[in-house]
C-alpha positions in Angstrom: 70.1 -25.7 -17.5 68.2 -23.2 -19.6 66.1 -25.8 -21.5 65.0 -26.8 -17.6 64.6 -22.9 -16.6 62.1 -22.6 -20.2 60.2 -25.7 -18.9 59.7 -24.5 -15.3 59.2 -21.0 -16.8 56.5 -22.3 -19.5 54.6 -24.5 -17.0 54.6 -21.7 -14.0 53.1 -19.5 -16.5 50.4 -22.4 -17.7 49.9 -23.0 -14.1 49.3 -19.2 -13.5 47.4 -19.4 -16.7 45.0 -22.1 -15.4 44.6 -20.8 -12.0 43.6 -17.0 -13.3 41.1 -19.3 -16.2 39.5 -21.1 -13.2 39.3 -18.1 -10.8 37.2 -15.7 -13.5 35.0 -19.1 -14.4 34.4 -19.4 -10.8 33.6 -15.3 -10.3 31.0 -15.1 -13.2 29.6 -18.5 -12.6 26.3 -18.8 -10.7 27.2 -19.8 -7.0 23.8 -21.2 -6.6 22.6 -22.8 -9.8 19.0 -24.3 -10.0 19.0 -24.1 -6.8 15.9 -21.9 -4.6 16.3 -18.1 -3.9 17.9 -17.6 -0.6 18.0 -15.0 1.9 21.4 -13.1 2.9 21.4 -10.7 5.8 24.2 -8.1 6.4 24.3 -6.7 9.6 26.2 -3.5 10.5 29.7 -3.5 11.2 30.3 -7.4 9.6 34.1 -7.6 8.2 34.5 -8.7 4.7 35.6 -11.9 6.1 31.8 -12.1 8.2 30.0 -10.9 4.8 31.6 -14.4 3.0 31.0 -16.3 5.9 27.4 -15.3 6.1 26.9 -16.0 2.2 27.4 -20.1 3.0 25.4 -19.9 6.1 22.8 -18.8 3.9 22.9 -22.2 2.6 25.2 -21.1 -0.5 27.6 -24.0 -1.3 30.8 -22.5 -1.9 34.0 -21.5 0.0 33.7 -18.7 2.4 37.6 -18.2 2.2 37.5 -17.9 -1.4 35.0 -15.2 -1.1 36.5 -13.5 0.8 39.8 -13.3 -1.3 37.7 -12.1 -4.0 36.3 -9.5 -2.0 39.8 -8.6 -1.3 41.4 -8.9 -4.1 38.3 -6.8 -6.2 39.6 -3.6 -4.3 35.7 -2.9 -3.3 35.6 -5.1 0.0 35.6 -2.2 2.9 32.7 -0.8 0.5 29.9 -3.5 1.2 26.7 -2.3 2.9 24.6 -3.9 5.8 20.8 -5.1 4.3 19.3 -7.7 3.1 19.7 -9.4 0.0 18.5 -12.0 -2.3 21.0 -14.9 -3.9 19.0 -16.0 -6.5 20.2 -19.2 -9.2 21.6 -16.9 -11.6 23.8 -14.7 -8.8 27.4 -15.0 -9.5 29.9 -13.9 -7.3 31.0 -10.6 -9.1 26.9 -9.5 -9.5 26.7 -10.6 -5.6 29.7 -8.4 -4.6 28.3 -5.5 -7.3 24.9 -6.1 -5.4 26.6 -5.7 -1.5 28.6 -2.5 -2.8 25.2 -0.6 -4.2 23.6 -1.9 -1.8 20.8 -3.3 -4.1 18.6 -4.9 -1.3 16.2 -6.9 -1.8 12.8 -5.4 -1.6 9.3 -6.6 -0.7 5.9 -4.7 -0.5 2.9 -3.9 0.8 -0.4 -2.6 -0.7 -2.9 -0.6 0.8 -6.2 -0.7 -1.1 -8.4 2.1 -2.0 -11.4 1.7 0.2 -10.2 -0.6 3.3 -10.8 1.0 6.2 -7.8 0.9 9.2 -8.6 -2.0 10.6 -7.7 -3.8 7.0 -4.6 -1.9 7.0 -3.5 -3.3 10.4 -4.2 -6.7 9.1 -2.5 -6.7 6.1 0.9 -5.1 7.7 0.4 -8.2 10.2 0.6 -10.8 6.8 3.0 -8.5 5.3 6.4 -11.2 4.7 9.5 -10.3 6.6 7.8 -6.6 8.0 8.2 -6.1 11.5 5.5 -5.8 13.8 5.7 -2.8 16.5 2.2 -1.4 16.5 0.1 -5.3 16.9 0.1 -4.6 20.7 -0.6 -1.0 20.0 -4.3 0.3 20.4 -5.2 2.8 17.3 -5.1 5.9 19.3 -1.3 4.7 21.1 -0.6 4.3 17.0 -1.6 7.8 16.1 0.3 9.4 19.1 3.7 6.9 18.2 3.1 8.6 15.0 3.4 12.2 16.7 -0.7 12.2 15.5 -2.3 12.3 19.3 -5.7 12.4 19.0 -6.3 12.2 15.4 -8.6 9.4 14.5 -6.7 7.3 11.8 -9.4 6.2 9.6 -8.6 7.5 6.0 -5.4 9.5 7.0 -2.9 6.7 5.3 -2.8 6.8 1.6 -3.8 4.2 -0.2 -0.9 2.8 -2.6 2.1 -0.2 -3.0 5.1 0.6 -0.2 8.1 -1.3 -0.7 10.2 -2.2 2.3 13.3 -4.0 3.2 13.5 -7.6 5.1 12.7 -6.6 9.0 11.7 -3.4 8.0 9.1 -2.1 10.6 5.4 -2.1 10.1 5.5 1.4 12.2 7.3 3.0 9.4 5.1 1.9 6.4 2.7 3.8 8.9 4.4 7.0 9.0 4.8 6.9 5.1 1.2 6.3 4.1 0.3 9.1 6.8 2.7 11.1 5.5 2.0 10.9 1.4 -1.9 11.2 2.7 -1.2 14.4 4.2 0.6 15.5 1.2 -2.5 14.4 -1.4 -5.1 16.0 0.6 -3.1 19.6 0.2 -2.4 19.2 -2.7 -6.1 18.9 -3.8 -7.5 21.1 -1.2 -5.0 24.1 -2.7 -6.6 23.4 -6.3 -10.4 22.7 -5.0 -13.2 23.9 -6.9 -14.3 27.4 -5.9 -18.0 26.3 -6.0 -17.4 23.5 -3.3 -19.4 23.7 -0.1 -16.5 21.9 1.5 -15.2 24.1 4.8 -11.5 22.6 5.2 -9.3 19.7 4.1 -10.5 17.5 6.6 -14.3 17.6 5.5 -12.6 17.1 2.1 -11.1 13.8 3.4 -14.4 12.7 4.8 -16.3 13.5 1.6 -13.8 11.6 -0.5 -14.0 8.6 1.6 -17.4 8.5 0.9 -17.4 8.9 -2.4 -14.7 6.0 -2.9 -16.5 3.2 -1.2 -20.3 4.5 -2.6 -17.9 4.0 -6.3 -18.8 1.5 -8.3 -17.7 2.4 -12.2 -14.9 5.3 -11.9 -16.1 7.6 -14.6 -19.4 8.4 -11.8 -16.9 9.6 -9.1 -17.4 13.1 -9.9 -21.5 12.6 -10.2 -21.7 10.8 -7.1 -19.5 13.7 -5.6 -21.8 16.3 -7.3 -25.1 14.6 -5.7 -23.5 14.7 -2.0 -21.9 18.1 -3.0 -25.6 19.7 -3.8 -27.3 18.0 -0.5 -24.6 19.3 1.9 -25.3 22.5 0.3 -29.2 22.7 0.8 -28.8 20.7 4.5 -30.0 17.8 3.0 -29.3 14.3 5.1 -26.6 12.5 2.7 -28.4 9.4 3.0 -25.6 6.8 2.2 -25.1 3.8 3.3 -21.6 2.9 3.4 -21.1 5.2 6.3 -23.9 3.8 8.6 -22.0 0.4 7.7 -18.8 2.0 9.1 -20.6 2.7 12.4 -22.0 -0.9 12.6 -17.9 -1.4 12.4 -17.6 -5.4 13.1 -20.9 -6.0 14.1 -22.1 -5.5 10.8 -22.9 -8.9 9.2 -23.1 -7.9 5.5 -26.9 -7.5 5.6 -28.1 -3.9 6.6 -31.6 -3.9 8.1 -34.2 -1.5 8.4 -33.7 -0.9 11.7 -30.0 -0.1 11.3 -31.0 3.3 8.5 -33.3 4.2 11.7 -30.6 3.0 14.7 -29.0 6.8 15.1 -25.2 6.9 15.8 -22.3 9.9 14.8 -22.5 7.9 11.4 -25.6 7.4 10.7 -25.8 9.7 7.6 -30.0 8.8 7.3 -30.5 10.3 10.8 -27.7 13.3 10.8 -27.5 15.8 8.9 -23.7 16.6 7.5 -21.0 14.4 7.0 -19.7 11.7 9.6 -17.5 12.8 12.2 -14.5 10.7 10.5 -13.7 9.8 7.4 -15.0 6.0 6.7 -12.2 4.6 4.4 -8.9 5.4 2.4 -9.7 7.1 -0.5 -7.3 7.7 -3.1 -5.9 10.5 -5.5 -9.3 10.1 -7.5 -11.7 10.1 -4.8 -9.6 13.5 -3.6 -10.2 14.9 -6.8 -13.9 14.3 -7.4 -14.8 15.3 -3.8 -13.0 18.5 -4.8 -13.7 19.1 -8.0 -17.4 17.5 -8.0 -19.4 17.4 -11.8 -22.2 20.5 -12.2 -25.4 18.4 -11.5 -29.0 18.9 -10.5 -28.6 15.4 -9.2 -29.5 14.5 -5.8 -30.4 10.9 -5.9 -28.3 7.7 -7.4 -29.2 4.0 -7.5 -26.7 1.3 -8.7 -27.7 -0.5 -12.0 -26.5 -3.7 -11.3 -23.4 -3.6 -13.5 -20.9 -0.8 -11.7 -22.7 2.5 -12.7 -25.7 4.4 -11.5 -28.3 5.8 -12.2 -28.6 9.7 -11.3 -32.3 11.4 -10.6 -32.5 14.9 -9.9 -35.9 14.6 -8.3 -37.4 11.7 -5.8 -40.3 10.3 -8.4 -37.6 9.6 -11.4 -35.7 8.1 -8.3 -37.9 6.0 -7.5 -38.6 5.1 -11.0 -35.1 3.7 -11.0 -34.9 2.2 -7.9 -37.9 0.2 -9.1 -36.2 -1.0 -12.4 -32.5 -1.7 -11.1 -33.0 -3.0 -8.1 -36.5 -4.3 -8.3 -37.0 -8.0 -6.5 -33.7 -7.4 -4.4 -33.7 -7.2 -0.7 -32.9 -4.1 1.5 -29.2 -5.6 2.3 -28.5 -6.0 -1.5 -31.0 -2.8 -3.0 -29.7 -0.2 -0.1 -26.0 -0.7 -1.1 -24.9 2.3 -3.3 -28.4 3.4 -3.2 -28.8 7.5 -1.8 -32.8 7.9 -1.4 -34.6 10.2 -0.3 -36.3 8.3 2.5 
């Protein structure tokens, strides 16, 4: 009698034994292994039961019972958040349940370049992956005023940097932080501007800088190119640069800039106006900001691009057109006018 109670004794324990061996090999092994990242959506209110069911719909091969005893048994179960998540080959079911209980979503993003203009931005939140769209049936001005920005014009009000989001995300919201971290840039550098700058408010700041990011070619010449709009607006001299009258062209423009488009006037037209644009013309970043604020001490009033990234800077019109001459000579108006402020 006792040798049988040993024997049962001895093999419930190996059994146990076994069992509690194969359940922790199972709980740190990977659940998908060589297989493709997959996608796992947790909605609010799902039970711990619906949170293991929904990891094998996700194409998982495992049991969703098992799961959820795991989940259970882990003490942590009632703690898993709603988002969305990533199972990738090397997930095991204790990182996956670590994952759910931080709730470590899986994160994509979306950059805004220095220099695109709003219609770009639209178009890349439409290719975004997995963003949700809310403002494609939305005219620019309904955008601003969703915003709680009616009337505002939204060119070069949405900072330029990477956003990350989560999986169905809204594109509306990306919006309302860009607008959000512009609006905290440009104080920032209007509250530390330059004392000497002929600049009247932030948003003539924003306009400038705009500007001076897309007429940028080699970064270290931000400050010049700053300094040589910086001393025409002071004497009321016409700014003369081209990257604004392409901005009024807006999609008509065919990448070749005529003659007759320096002498069409419009608002933007910065060869026919004096003063800046009405708008600004792009989304300049923290660097633009600074140089339109903090412009170099030149003399300078002309540039002309060398043909490499820099200019050339002229503090009078015959040494400009000296180096108009030997930069750009042989070169047609829609190549020779580009980064090219003359005195025309």
């Amino acid at each position: 009698m006792r040798r049988w109670l040993k024997t049962f004794l001895f093999g419930t324990a190996l059994l146990v034994a076994l069992l509690c061996t194969g359940a922790y090999l199972w709980w740190t092994q990977p659940l998908n292994p060589a297989g493709p990242n997959l996608d796992l959506t947790v909605e609010p209110g799902t039970t711990p039961r619906g949170v293991a069911q929904a990891v094998v719909d996700s194409g998982v091969k495992t049991s969703a019972d098992l799961l959820f005893v795991g989940f259970r048994l882990s003490g942590k179960a009632r703690a898993i958040k709603a988002g969305s998540y990533e199972i990738s080959n090397t997930t095991t079911p204790q990182t996956l349940l670590s994952m759910l209980v931080r709730g470590e979503e899986t994160l994509r993003t979306v950059t805004v370049v220095e220099g695109w203009n709003f219609r770009q931005v639209r178009q890349a939140l439409a290719k975004a992956e997995q963003l949700q769209s809310q403002s494609q049936s939305l005219s620019d001005a309904q955008i601003m005023e969703k915003l709680g920005r009616p009337g505002l014009h939204p060119e070069g009000r949405f900072y330029p940097d990477t956003y990350t989001y989560a999986k169905g995300s809204s594109d509306m919201a990306i919006l309302q932080r860009a607008l959000k971290s512009m609006d905290k840039h440009l104080a920032q550098a209007w509250s530390a501007r330059a004392p000497q700058s002929p600049l009247k408010s932030a948003q003539e700041a924003l306009i400038l800088a705009s500007i001076v990011e897309k007429e940028t070619g080699k970064a270290a010449d931000r400050p010049l190119i700053a300094g040589v709009f910086s001393n025409r607006l002071r004497i009321g001299m016409m700014l003369q640069t081209d990257p604004s009258v392409i901005y009024g062209l807006g999609t008509a423009f065919d990448g070749n800039l005529r003659r007759s488009d320096l002498r069409a006037d419009s608002p933007y037209n910065t060869y026919t106006r004096t003063g800046l644009p009405p708008t600004p013309i792009a989304m300049p970043g923290k660097a633009a900001l600074e140089a339109a604020l903090h412009p170099a001490a030149t003399q300078a009033l002309y540039f002309v691009a060398k043909g490499d990234g820099s200019s050339h800077f002229s503090s009078d019109l015959t040494e400009h057109n000296r180096a108009v001459n030997r930069y750009q000579r042989g070169l047609g108006l829609s190549e020779s006018a580009t980064r090219s402020v003359s005195g025309q």
